[in-house]
N, C-alpha and C positions, 0 to 999 in steps of 0.2 A: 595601628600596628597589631593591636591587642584581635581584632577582629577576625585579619586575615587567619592568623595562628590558628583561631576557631576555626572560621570556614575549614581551612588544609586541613588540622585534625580529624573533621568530620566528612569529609569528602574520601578519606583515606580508610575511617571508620568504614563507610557506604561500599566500598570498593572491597573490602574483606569481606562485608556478607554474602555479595555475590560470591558464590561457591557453583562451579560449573559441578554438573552430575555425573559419574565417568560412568562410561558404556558399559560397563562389564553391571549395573545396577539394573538394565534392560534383564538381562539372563539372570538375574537373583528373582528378579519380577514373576520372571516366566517360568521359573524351575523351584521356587520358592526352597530356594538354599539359604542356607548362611553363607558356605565355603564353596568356592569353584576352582574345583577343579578343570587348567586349560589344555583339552586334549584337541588335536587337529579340529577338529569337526567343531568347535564349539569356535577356534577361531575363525573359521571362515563362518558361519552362521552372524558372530559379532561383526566381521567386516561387511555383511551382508544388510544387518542391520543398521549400519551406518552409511554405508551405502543408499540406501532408503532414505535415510533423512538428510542425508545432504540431497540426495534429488526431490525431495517434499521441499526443502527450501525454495530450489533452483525454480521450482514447479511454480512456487508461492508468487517469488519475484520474478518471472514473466507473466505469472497472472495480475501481480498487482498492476506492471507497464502498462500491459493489457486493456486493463479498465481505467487508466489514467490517460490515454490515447482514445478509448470511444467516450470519456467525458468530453475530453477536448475536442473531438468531433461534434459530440453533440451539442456543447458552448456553439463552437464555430456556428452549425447550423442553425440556432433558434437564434443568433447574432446575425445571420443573413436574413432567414424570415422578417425579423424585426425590421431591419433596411430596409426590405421590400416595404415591409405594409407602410412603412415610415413615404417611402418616394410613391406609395400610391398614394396616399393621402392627400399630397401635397396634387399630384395629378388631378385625384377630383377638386380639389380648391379650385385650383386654376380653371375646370371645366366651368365648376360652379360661377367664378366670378368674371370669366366669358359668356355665360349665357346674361347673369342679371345684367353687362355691357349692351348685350344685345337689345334686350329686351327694354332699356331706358334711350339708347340709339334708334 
């Protein structure tokens, strides 16, 4: 009983650190202010710049599919090669223990 109450506290603890960074810390970066001042232009430049990174996201997660879809491609593929040389194998056996038939016939 005692344990869970730990775990929850500390889960709860973990969950306060994460502190998201709000946008407007982008323009303190870049104009090295303390105080901003929000006049038109600075709000479309912030929308602009979020802008931006939600499509760096979007960008990220069609890339990751991306490369999750030519692995599995290229599984698929080296999992057929494999087949093959597997049923050749077996092809020359059977050559092989057709001829030595022959050759004691």
């Amino acid at each position: 009983m005692c344990k869970k109450g730990y775990i929850k506290a500390l889960n709860n603890k973990k969950k306060k650190r994460k502190c998201r960074q709000p946008f407007i810390k982008d323009l303190r970066v870049k104009e090295d202010l303390g105080i901003l001042f929000f006049s038109p232009s600075k709000i479309i430049r912030t929308r602009e710049l979020q802008d931006v990174k939600v499509a760096a996201k979007e960008q990220e997660a069609l890339d990751k599919v991306s490369r999750a879809e030519a692995q599995a491609s290229q599984k698929a593929q080296k999992e057929l090669e494999a087949q093959m040389r597997h049923d050749n194998q077996g092809k020359r056996a059977e050559a092989r223990k057709a001829k030595e038939d022959l050759k004691k016939a």
